[in-house]
N, C-alpha and C positions, 0 to 999 in steps of 0.2 A: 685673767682672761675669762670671758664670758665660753661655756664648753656646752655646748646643745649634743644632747642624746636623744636623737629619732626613734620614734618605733617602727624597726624593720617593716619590709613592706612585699616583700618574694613570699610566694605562695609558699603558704604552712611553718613560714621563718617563725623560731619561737626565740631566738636568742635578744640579749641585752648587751650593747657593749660596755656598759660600767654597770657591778652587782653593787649597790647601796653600801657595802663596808668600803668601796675604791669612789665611788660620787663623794662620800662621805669625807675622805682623807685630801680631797682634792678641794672641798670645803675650807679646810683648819689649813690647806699651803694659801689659802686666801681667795682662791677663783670663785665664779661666781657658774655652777652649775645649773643648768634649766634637763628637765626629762621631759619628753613628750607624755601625756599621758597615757596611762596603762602600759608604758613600753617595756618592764618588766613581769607583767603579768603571765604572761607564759611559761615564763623563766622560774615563777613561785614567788616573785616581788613584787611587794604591794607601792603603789604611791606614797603609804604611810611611812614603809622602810625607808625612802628616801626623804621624805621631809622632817621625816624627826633629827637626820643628819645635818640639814641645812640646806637642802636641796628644794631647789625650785619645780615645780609644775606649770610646764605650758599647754591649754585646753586645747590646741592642732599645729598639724603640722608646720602650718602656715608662722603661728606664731613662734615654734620651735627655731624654725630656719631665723626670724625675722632677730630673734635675740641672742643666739649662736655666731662665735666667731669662729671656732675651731669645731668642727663637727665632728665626732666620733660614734661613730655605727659598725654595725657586721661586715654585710653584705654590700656588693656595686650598687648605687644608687638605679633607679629604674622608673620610670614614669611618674609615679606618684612624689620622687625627691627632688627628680630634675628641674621640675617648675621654681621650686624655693631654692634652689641654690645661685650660690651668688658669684661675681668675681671674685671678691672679700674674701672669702670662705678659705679657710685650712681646712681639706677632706683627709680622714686619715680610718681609713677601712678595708677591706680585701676590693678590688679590682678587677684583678682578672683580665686586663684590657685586651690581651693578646689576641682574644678569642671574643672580643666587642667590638669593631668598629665604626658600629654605630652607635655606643657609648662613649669609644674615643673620641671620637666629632662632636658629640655635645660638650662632651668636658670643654675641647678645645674650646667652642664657639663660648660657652661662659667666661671663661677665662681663668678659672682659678689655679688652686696649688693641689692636687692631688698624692696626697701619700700613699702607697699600696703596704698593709701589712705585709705582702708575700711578696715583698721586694725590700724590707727592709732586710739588710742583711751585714752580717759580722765579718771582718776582715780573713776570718777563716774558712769566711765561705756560708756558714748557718744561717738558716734564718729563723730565728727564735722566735716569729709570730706568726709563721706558718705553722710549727713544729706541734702544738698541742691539737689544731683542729685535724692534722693529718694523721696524727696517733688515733682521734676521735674515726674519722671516716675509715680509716683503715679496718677497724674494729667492727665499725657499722657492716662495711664490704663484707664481712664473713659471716655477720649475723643475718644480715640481710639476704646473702647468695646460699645459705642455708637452709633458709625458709622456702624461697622462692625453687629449691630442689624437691620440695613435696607437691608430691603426686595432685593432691587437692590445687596446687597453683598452677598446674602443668608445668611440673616439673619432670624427670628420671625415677622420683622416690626413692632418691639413694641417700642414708644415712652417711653424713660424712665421715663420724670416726668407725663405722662399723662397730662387728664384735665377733665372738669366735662363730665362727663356721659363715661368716660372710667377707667378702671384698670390703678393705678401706677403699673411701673415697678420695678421688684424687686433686687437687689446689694446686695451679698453676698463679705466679705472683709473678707480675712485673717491674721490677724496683726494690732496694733497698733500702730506700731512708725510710724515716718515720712512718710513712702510712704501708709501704710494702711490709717492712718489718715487723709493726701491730699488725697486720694479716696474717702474715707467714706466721710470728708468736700462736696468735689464735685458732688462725686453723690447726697448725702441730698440736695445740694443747687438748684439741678436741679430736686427734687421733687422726685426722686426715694423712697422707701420704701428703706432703709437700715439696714443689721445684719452685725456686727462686731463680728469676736469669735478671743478673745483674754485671756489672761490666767492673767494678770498685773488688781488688782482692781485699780489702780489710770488711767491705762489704759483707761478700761470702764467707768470710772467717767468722763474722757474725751470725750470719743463720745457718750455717753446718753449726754454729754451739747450741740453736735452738733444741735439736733434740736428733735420734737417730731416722727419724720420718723425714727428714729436712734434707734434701739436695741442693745445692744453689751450682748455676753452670752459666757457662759465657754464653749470651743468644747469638750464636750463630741460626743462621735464618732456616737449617737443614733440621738443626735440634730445635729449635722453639716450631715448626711445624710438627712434628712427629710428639714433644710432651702438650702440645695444646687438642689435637685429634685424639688423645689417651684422658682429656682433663673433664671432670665434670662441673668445675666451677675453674674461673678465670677471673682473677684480680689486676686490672690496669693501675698503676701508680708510679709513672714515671713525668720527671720531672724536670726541664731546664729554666731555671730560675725568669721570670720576664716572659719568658717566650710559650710559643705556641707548640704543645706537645707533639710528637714523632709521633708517627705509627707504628706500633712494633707488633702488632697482630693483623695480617690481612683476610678480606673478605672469604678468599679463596683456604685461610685456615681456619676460620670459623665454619667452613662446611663441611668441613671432616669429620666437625663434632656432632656427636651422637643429639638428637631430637632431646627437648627438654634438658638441655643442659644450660649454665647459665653463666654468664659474662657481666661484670661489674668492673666500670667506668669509674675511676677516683679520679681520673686528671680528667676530667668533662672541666670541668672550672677551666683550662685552659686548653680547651677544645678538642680534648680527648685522644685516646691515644690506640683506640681500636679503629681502624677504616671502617664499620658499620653502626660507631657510634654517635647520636646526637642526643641533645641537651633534653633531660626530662623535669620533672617535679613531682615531689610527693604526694599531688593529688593524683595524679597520673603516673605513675614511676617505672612501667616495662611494657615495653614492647618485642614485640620477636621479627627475626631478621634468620633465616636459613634455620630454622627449627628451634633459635637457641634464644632463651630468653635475657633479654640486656636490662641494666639497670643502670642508670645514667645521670639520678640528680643530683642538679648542682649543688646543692647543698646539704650534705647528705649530715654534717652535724647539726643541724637544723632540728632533728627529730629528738634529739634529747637535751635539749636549752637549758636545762637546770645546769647540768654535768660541763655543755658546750660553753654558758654564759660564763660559770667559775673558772674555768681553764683557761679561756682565750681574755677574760680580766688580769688576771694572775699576769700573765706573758704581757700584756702592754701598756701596765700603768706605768712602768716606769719609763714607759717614751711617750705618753700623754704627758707625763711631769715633764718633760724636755721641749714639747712642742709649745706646751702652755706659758714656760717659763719666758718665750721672748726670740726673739731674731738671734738668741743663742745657739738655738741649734741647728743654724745652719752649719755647726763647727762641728757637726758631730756628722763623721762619714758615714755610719751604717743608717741614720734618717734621711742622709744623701744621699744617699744608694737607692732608698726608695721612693723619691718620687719618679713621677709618674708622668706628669703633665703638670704646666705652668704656662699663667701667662700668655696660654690659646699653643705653648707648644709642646712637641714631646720630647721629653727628656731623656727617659731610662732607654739607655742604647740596644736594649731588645725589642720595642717594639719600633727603632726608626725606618722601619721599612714595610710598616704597615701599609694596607692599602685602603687609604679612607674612602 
């Protein structure tokens, strides 16, 4: 099969979805690989790392799309993709659609087959090609909502771990899985006081092991206002697989909190999960809302593409191997679990109630 890799195209995106050792391997099963070029140059790969494997170069996008059957990228396509895509096309990238409906409607009106990594999902429930970039953001969220606590950013200028003769700072997380948990990890390790409210008892057994600064408690809506009025950062990372995220922090408890305090959006990708928040970007990444600084972009693994590019390759070459292989893996339920859209229609039964 003929595999086109685009050069991402969202503001500040630095990621690659194939790093030169996985274009390379997918070379020698016989495919015939095209990269856009420069589409790893962010990421620290040169065009030369991919053609000494066997890998092709195409000089624009235009010609990328034109030689590609199976497209494999990061990011939801966006202006600049949607032109070059075709009915033909197998899309197999992150999504998001829940929280696009005017992405949804182009898909449909092309016609194609759209795969969402972050609907690809394992009969247990997993989704193994969400999992590394949510460890990624999760991570970012506390280095990020860290920064953005000094005084110089207008921030509180509160030190998150403290030290003797001052207050630790306090980390409110929304969510357990992967990106709550690398938050709750990171903040605890850096001394913060952390609360986890999450609804999963195996969940909480896991971040009560994080350390003794670590709380995890059911959100009832009584206690999740009174630890978010006490929090000087706020991590959102909740998640219902397909679907359009809840709101589990409202307007009205974002103004309890103290001036320069700040709030960090990890489920913006699927339309976030605080009531005061909307979609940013890394040229632009905060705005303030009731004194409290937000940070909101959607792509927030986007800032370290070396780190992003190696992780999120790792996690999906072996369902490029399956998608590339043939009308094979329509047999395989967890790459049926993830489309999206086909055919002009929608398929994954969380967004059948979208309103286009």
């Amino acid at each position: 099969m003929r595999i086109g890799v685009p050069k991402e195209t969202k503001t500040l995106e630095g990621r690659v979805a194939l790093v030169p050792a996985a274009a390379g391997d997918l070379v020698k099963r016989g495919h015939e690989v095209w990269l856009e070029q420069d589409a790893g140059v962010k990421s620290g790969f040169k065009d030369a790392d991919y053609t000494r494997l066997g890998v092709k170069i195409a000089p624009d996008a235009a010609a990328l799309y034109e030689k590609g059957e199976l497209i494999v990228k990061v990011k939801e396509p966006i202006a600049g993709d949607l032109q070059h895509l075709r009915k033909d096309h197998l899309l197999f990238c992150y999504l998001h659609l829940a929280a696009e409906p005017a992405l949804t409607k182009h898909l449909l009106d092309i016609g194609l087959t759209g795969v969402a990594f972050e609907t690809v999902e394992l009969p247990n429930g997993d989704l193994p090609l969400l999992a590394p970039m949510s460890v990624i953001a999760g991570k970012i969220g506390v280095q990020v909502g860290t920064h953005l606590l000094h005084q110089p950013m207008s921030g509180k200028g509160k030190l998150l771990g403290g030290l003797p003769s001052t207050e630790r700072g306090k980390v409110v997380v929304f969510g357990a899985g992967k990106a709550g948990g690398a938050s709750a990890a990171l903040a605890a390790a850096a001394g913060a006081n952390v609360t986890v409210f999450e609804m999963r008892q195996d969940r909480m057994d896991e971040m009560m092991r994080l350390g003794n600064n670590v709380t995890a408690l059911y959100p009832y809506h009584d206690v999740v206002a009174r630890e978010v009025a006490q929090a000087d950062l706020v991590i959102g990372a909740v998640l219902i697989t397909g679907a359009k995220a809840p709101h589990v922090m409202t307007r009205e408890m974002l103004r309890e909190m103290e001036d320069g305090s700040v709030v960090v959006d990890i489920a913006i990708d699927q339309g976030g999960c605080f009531e005061t928040s909307r979609p940013t970007t890394w040229k632009e990444p905060t705005y303030v809302e009731e004194g409290v600084t937000h940070f909101c972009v959607t792509n927030m693994p986007g800032a370290v593409p070396q780190t992003s590019s190696q992780a999120i390759c790792a996690a999906i070459l072996p369902w490029v191997n399956k998608l590339a292989a043939g009308a094979d893996w329509r047999n395989n339920p967890a790459l049926v679990r993830g489309i999206n859209v086909e055919g002009g229609k929608i398929v994954h039964p969380a967004l059948q109630d979208m309103k286009l």
